[in-house]
C-alpha positions in Angstrom: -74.6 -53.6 85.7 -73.3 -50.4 84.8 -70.1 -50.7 87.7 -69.1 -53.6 85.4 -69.9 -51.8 81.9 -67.6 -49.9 79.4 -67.3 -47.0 77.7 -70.0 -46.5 74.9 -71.3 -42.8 73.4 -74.6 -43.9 71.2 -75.0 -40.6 70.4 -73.3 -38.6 67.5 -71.8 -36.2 69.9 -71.9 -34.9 73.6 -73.8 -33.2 74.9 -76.7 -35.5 73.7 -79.8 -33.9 73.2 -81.2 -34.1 76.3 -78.0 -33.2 78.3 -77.7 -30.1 75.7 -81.4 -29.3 77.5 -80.1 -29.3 80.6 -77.2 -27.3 80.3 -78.9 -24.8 78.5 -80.9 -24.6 81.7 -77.8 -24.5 83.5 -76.5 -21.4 81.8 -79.6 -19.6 82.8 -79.7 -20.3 85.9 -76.4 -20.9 87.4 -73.6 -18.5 87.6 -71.0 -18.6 84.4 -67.8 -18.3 87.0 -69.2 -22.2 87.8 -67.9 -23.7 85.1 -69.6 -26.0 82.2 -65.8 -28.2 81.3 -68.0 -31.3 80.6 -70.6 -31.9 77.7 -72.3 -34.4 80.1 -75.4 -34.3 82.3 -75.2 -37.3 84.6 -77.9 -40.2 85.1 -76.7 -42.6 87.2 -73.2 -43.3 88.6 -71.8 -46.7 89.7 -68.2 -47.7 90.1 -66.0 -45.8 87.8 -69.0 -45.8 85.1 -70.9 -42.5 84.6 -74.1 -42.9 82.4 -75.5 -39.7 80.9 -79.0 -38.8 80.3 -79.0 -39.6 77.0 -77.5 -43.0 77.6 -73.5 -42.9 76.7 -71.6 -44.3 79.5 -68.2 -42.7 80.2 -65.1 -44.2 82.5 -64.4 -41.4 85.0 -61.0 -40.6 85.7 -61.6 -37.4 87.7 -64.1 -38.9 90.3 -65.4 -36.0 91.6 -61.8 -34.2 91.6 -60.7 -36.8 94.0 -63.8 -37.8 95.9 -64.8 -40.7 95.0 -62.1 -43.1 95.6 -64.3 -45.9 97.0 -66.6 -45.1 93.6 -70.4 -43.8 92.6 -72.7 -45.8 94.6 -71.3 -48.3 96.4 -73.8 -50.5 97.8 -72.3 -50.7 101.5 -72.6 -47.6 101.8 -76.3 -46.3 100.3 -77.0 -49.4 103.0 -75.4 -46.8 106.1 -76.7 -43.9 104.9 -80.3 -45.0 104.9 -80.0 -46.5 108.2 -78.7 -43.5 109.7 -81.8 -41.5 108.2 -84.2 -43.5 109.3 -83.1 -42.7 112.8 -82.4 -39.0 112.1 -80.4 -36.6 109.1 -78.9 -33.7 112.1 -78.0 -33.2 115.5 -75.5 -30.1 116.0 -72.7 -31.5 117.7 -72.8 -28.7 120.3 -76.6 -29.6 121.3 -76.6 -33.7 121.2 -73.5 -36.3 121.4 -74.4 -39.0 118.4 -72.3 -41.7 118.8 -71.4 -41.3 114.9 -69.4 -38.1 115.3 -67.7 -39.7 118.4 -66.6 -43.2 117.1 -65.3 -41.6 113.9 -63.0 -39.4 115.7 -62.0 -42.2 117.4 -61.1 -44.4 114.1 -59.1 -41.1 112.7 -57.1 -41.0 115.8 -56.1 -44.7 115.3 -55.3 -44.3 112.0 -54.0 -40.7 111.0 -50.3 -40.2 111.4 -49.6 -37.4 113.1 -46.9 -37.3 115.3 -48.1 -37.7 119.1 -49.9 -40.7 120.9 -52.7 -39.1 122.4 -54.9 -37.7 119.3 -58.0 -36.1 118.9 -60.2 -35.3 115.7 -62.9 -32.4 114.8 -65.5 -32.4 111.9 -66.2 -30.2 109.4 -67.9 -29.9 105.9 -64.8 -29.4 103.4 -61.1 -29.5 102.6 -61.4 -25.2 102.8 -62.8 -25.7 106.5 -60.7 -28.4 107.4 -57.3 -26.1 106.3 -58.8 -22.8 107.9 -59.6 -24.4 111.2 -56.0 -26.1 110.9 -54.5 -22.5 110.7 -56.6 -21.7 113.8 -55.8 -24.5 115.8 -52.1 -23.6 114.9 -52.5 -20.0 115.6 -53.8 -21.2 118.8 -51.4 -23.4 120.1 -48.0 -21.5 119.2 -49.6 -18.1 119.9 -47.8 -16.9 116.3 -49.4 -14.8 113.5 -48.1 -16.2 110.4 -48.0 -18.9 107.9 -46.0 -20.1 105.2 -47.0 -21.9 102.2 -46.0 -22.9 98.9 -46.1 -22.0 95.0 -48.5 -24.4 92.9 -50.3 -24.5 96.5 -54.4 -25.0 96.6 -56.1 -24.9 99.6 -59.4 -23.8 99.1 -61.7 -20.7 98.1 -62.9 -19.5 101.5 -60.9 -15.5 102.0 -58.0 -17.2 103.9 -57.6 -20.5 102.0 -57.9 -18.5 98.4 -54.9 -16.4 99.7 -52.7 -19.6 100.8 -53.8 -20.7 96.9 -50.8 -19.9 94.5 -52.9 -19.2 91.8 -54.6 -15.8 91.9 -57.2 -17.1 89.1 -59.1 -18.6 91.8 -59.0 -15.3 93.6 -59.3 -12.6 90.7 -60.5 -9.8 92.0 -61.7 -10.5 95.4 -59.3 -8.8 97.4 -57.8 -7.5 99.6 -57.0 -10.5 101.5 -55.8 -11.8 104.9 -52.1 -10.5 106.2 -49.7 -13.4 107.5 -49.6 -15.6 104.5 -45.9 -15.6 102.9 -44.9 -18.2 99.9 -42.0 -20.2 99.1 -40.9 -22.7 96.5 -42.1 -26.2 96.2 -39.6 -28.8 94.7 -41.2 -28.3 91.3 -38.0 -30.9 90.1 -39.0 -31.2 86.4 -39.1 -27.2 86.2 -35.7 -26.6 88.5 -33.5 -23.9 87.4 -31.5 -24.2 84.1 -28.7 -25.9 84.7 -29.4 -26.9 87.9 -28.4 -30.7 89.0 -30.7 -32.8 90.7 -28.5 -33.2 93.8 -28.6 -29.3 94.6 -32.3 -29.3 94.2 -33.4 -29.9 97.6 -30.8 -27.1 99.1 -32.3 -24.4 96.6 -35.7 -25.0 97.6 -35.4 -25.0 101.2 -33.0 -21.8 101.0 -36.3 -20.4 99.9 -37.9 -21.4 103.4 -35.1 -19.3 105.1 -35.5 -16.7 102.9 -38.9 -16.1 103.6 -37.9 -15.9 107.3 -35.2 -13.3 106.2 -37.4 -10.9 103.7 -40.9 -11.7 105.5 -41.5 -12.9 108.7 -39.2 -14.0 111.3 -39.3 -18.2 112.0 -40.6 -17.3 115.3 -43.5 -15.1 114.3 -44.9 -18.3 112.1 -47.4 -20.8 113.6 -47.1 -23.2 110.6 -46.0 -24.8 107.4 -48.1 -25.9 105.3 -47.7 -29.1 102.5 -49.7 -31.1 100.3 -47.9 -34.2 100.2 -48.5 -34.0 96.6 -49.6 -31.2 94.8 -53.1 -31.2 93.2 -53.9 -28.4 91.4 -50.5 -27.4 91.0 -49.7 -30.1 89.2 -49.8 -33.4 90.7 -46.4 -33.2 91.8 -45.3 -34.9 94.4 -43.2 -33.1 97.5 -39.8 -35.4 97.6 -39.0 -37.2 101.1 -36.1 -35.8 101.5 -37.1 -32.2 101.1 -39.9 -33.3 103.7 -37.3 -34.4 106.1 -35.5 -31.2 105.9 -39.0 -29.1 106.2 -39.7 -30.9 109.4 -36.1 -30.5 110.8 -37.0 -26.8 110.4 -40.3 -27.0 112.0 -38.5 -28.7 115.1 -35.7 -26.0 115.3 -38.0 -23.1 115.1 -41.0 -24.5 117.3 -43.5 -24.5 113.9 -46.0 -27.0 113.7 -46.0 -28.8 110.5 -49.5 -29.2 108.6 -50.2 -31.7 105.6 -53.1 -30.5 103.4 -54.2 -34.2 102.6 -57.9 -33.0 101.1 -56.8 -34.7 97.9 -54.1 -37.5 98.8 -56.1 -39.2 101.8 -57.8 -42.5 102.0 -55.8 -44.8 99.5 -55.2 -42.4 96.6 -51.4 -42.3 97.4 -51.2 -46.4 97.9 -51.7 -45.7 101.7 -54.4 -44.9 103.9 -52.8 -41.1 103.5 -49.9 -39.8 102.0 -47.9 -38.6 105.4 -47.4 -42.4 106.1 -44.6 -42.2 103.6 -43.6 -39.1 105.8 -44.0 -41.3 109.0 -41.7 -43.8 107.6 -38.6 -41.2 107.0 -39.5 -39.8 110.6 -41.1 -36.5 109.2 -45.0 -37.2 110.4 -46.8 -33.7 110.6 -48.0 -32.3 113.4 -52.0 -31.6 112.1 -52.9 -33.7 109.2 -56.1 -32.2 106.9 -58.8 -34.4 105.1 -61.7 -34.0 103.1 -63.0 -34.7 99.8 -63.3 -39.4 99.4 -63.5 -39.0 103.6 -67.7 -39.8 103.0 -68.4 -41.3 99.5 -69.4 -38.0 98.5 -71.2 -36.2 101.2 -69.7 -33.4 102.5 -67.3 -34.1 105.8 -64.1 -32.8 106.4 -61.4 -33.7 109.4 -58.9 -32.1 111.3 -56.5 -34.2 113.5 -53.8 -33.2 115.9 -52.2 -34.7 119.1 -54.1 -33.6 121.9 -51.6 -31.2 123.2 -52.3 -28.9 120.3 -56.1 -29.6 119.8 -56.5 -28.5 123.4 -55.1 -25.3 123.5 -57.8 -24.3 121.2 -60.4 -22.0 123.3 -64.3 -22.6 123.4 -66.7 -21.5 120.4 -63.4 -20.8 118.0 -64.3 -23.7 116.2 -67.1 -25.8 115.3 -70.5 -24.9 113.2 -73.8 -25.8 112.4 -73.9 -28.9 110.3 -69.9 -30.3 111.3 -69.9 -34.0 111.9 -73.4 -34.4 110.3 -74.9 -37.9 111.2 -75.6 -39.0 108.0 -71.9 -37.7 106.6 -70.2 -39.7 109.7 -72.3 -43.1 108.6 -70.8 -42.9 105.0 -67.2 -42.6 106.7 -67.3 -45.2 108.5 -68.5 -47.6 106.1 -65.8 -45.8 103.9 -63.0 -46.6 106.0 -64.6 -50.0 106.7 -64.4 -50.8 103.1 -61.4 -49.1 102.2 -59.3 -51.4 105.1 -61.4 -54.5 103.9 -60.8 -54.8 100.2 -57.3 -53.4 100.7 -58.0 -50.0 98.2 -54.4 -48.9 99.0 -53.1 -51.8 97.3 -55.2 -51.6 94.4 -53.9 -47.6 94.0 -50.5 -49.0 93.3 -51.7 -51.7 91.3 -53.8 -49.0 89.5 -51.0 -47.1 89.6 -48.3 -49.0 88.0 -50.5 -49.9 85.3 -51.3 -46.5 84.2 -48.0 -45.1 84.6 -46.0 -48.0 82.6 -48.3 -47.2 79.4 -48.1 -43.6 80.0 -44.1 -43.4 80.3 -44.5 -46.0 77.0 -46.0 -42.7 75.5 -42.7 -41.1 75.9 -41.4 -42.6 73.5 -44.0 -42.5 70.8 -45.4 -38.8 71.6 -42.4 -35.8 72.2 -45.4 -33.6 73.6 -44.8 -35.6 77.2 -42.9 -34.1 78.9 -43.2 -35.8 82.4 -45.1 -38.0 84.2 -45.1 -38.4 87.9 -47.1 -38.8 91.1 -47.9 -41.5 93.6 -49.8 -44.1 93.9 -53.1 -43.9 91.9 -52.3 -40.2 91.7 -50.7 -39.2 88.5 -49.8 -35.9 86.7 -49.4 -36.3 83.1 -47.3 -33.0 81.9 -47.9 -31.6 77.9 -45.2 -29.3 76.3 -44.7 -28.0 73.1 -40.9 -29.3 72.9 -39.4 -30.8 76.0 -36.1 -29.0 75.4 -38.0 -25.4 76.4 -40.6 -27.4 78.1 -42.9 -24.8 77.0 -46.6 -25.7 78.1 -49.1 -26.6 76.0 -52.4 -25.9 77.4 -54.6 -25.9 74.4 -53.2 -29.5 73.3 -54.5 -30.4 76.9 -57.7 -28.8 76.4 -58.4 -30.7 73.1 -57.3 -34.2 74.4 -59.8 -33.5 77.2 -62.6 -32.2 75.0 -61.5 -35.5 72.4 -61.7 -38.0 75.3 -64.8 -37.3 76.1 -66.6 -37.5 73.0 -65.7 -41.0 73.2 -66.4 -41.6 77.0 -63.2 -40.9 79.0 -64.1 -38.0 81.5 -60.5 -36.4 82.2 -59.4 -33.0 84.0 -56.5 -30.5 83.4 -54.4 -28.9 86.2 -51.3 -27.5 86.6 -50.1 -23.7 87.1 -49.7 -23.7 83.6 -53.1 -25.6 82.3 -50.8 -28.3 81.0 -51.2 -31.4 83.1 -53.6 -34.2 82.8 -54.5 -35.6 86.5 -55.4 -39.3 86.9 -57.7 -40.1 89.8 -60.0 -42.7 88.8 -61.8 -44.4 91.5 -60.0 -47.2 93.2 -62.6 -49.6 92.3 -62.4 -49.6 88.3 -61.7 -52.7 87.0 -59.2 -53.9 85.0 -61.0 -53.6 81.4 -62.6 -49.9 82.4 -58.7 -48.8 82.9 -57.7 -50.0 80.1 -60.4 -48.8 78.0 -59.7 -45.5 79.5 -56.0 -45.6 78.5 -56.9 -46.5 75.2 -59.7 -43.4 74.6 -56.3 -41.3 76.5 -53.7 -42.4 73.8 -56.2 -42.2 70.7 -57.1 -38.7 71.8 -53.3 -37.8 72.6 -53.1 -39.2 68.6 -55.7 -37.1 67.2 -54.7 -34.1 68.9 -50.8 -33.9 68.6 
């Protein structure tokens, strides 16, 4: 079965020929600003395997940029989804109650930590949605104009969330965008000042919280912060606890609600159910917690979730839409979560995790071109410099080990402000060999390339 398979390219390069087709195709059809990274037109996907149209079977470490922690295909979950079609594919929420949307909301509210008891939950169809409506609901409740948010953040490519995004790439010549957005510093610790000890880290990046309420907006005109628990495409870097503790002794002093983007750290990725559980545990849960992208197995579902004091300030027809909480989306979660509880998945993250990061900090030692490695959980950021005294970036070595890994069947993605990090989010249900076969395409590309 190909869940269980390796690795194998049979043909000289990729793209095969047929992929090569396809992508041709692609390029006519398709806009150019929707990028072709991959040489790789896939077949079939099961597990962590990927097999192409021409037959060469990759490992996938980018699962869908962070959607498929529970895998391609699992068999559970085809099983939901066709049951829920064969008794229907939509009912708008606003027009018919299905039980779906209903008993989902219920399982997030048991399981999300945000701070409150009573807790409520409303759909929609992507992380972008999920952190817009957030900002609404926020808006809403504290009657305030503004948010802040972070460099290195990503939050999306809708008008607002493009302008909460710290990197203008994604929003090149699109403006002008929404007022009420101001920016401070994330602990980027491996990039702190020169000179700068560890110990004064956290105070320098939350003077630049205060600061922002000096030069930009008073703390009582903002509605929200807003953190990813660990960075995505800024880097995979992970927001320290103690930092968090101080962000949410801020939030309580100023009456700011307190917003985790978990899009990309949610359901197991971190080695918990979601990231803000190591929040909750240091007494810093947020207020609204945001999820998306491994929520369904694939479909497209997003989730907002806030203590009901806050979710019902919100007035009627400000949020919602069309396909929100579809049926067949909800059926996939479920089963997700189901699974995801079951097997134990945030166990395995850290099991995943600890394996690939004690060959990748071996590769300190061997290859001076690392400069860091970090992250949580089966969530790890893998940073390339040319010389780690600079610590200039090195974005075209990334490039090239990305491009060399997948000639011979490791599917891996850059991030980072700077191009220079390699991001590891392989599905949670790889097996042993797969990672391993993985590591060693990784550190034989990392070889050629250096």
């Amino acid at each position: 079965m190909l869940k269980n398979a390796l690795p194998e390219v049979i043909t000289k390069q990729v793209p095969g020929p047929k992929a090569a087709t396809i992508i041709a195709r692609r390029e006519n059809a398709i806009p150019g600003a929707i990028k072709c990274v991959y040489p790789l037109v896939i077949d079939t996907g099961e597990g962590a395997m990927i097999e192409d149209v021409d037959g060469n079977r990759f490992v996938d470490w980018v699962g869908g940029v962070g959607v498929l922690n529970i895998g391609y295909s699992h068999p559970e979950i085809v099983a939901a989804v066709k049951a829920q079609t064969d008794k229907y594919f939509h009912g708008m929420f606003n027009i018919v109650t299905h039980e779906g949307y209903v008993e989902l909301a219920e399982t997030l509210n048991a399981i999300v930590p945000v701070r409150g008891v009573e807790k409520m939950t409303f759909l929609a169809n992507s992380g972008a949605e999920a952190d817009e409506n957030a900002i609404k609901i926020a808006k809403a409740f504290t009657k305030r104009p503004n948010i802040i948010v972070f460099s290195g953040a990503f939050h999306g490519r809708t008008m607002l969330t493009m302008t909460m995004t710290s990197k203008k790439a994604y929003a090149h010549g699109l403006g002008p965008f929404p007022d009420g957005i101001y920016r401070a510093q994330f602990p980027y610790l491996y990039r702190n000042p020169a000179g700068m000890k560890q110990e004064d880290a956290i105070d320098y990046y939350t003077q630049s919280i205060y600061r922002v309420f000096e030069e930009a907006s008073p703390a009582e005109h903002v509605a929200a912060i807003v953190v990813e628990p660990l960075q995505g495409e800024g880097g995979f870097i992970p927001a320290p606890l103690e930092w968090i503790k101080v962000v949410r002794k801020i939030c309580d002093d100023h009456g700011i609600l307190l917003i985790a983007d978990e899009v990309q750290t949610g359901f197991c990725r971190t080695g918990k159910m979601f990231a803000s559980q190591y929040w909750q545990e240091a007494g810093a849960e947020p207020d609204i917690i945001t999820t998306a992208k491994s929520i369904a197995a694939g479909l497209p579902l997003s989730a907002i979730t806030a203590r009901k004091e806050i979710m019902e300030s919100v007035k009627g027809g400000t949020i919602g839409g069309t396909y929100c909480g579809n049926p067949v989306a909800c059926a996939a979660a479920l089963k997700v979560i189901e699974i995801m509880k079951r097997d134990h998945l945030d166990q395995r993250a850290r099991e995943i995790g600890a394996i690939a990061t004690a060959r990748f900090n071996s590769w300190q030692d061997t290859y001076a071109v690392i400069g860091d490695v970090r992250g949580l959980g089966a969530m790890i950021g893998i940073e390339f410099v040319k010389d780690r005294t600079s610590k200039e970036p090195d974005p075209e070595l990334v490039a090239a080990i990305v491009n060399e890994a997948a000639q011979n069947g490791l599917i891996i993605e850059s991030a980072g402000v700077y191009g220079n990090v390699i991001r590891f989010l392989a599905p949670l249900v790889i097996t042993d060999e797969q990672l391993t076969a993985g590591l060693d395409i990784f550190e034989k590309a990392i070889s050629k390339c250096v």
